[in-house]
C-alpha positions as CSV (number, residue, x, y, z in Angstrom):
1,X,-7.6,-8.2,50.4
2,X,-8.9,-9.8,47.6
3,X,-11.8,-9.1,45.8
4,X,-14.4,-10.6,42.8
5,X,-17.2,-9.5,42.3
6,X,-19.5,-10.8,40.1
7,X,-22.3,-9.0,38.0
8,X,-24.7,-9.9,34.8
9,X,-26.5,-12.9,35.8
10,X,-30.2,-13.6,35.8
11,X,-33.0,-15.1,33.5
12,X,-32.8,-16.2,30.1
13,X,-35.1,-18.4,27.8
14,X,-32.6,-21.1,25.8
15,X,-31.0,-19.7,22.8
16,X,-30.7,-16.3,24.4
17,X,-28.0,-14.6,25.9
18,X,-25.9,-13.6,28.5
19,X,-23.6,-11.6,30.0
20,X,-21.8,-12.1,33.0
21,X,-18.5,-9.7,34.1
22,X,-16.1,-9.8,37.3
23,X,-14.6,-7.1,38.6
24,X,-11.4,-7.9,41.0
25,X,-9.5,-6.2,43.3
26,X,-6.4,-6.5,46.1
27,X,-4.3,-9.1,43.6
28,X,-1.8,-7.9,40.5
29,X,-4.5,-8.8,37.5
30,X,-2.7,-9.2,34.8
31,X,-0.4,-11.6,36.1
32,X,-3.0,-13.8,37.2
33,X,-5.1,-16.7,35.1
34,X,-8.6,-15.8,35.8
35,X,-11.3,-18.1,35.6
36,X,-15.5,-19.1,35.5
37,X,-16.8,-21.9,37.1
38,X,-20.1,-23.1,37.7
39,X,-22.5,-25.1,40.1
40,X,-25.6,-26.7,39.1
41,X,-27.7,-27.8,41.9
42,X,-27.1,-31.2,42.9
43,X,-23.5,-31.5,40.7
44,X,-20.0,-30.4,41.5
45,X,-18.5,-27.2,41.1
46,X,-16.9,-27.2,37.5
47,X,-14.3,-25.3,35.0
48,X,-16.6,-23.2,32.4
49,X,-14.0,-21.3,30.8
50,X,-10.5,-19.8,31.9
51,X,-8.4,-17.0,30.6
52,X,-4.2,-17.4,31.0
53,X,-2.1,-14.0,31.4
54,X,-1.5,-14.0,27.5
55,X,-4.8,-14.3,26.5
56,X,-4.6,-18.1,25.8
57,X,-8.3,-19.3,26.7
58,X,-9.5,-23.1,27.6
59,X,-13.3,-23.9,27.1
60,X,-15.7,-26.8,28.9
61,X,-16.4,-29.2,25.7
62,X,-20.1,-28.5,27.1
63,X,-19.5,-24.6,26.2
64,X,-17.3,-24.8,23.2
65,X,-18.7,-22.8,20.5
66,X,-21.1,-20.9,22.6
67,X,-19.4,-19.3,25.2
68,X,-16.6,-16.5,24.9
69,X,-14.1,-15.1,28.0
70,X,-12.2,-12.4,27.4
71,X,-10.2,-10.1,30.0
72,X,-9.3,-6.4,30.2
73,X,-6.3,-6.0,31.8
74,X,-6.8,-2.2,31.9
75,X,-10.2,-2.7,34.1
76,X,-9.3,-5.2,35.9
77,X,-11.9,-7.0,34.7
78,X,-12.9,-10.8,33.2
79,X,-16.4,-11.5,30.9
80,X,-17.7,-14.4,29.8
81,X,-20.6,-13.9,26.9
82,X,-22.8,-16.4,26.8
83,X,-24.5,-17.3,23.7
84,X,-27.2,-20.1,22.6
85,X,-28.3,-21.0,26.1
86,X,-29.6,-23.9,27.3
87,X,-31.4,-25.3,30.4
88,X,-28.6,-27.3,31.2
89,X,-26.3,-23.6,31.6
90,X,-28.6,-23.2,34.6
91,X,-26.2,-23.0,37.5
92,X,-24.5,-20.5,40.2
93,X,-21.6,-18.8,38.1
94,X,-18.4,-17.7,40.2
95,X,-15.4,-15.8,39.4
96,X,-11.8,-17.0,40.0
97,X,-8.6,-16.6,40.4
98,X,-5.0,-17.8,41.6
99,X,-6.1,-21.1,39.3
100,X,-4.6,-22.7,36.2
101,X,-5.7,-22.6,32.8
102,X,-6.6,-26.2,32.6
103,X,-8.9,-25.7,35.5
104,X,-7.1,-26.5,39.3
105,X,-9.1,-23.2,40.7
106,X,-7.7,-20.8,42.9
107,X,-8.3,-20.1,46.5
108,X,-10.3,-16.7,45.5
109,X,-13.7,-16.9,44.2
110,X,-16.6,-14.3,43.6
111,X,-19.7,-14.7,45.9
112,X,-21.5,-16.1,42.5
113,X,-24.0,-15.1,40.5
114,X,-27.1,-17.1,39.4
115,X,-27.8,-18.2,35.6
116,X,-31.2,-19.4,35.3
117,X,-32.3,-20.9,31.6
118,X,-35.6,-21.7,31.1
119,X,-36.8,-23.7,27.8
């Protein structure tokens, strides 16, 4: 059974920071590209930043500069730092994988994890 669960959102005022991590289980990690998506309310469900087995990553333009993913293949484990913050980051975050690097998802995703960016 396959697992993510997500961890590190919350509150932050713009220009702040943030941290959000996922934790997965039941799948073979490092063979698969993991990614972060996010949801604003009102907008579709979009590629933030996704991670390939090799460590080759693929940023939103909207993110580019600001945001960092990284994976540890020994934890099982994918974070996305989040620098510079603005209100428009304000969405539900979700963890995912099975996906592509250029950002077809997976069918697996985190229950989410809200990002809230006030100015």
């Amino acid at each position: 059974q396959v697992q993510l669960v997500e961890s590190g959102g919350g509150l932050a005022q713009a220009g702040g920071s943030l941290r959000l991590s996922c934790a997965a289980s039941g799948i073979i990690f490092r063979l698969n590209v993991m990614g972060w998506y996010r949801q604003a309310p009102g907008k579709q469900r979009e590629l933030v930043a996704s991670i390939s087995t090799g460590g080759i990553t693929n940023y939103a333009d909207s993110v580019k500069g600001r945001f960092t993913i990284s994976r540890d293949n020994a934890r099982n484990t994918v974070n996305l730092q989040m620098n510079s913050l603005k209100p428009e980051d304000t969405a539900i975050y979700y963890c995912n994988t099975g996906g592509t690097i250029s950002g077809i998802p997976g069918n697996y995703w985190g229950q989410g994890t809200q990002v809230t960016v006030s100015s």
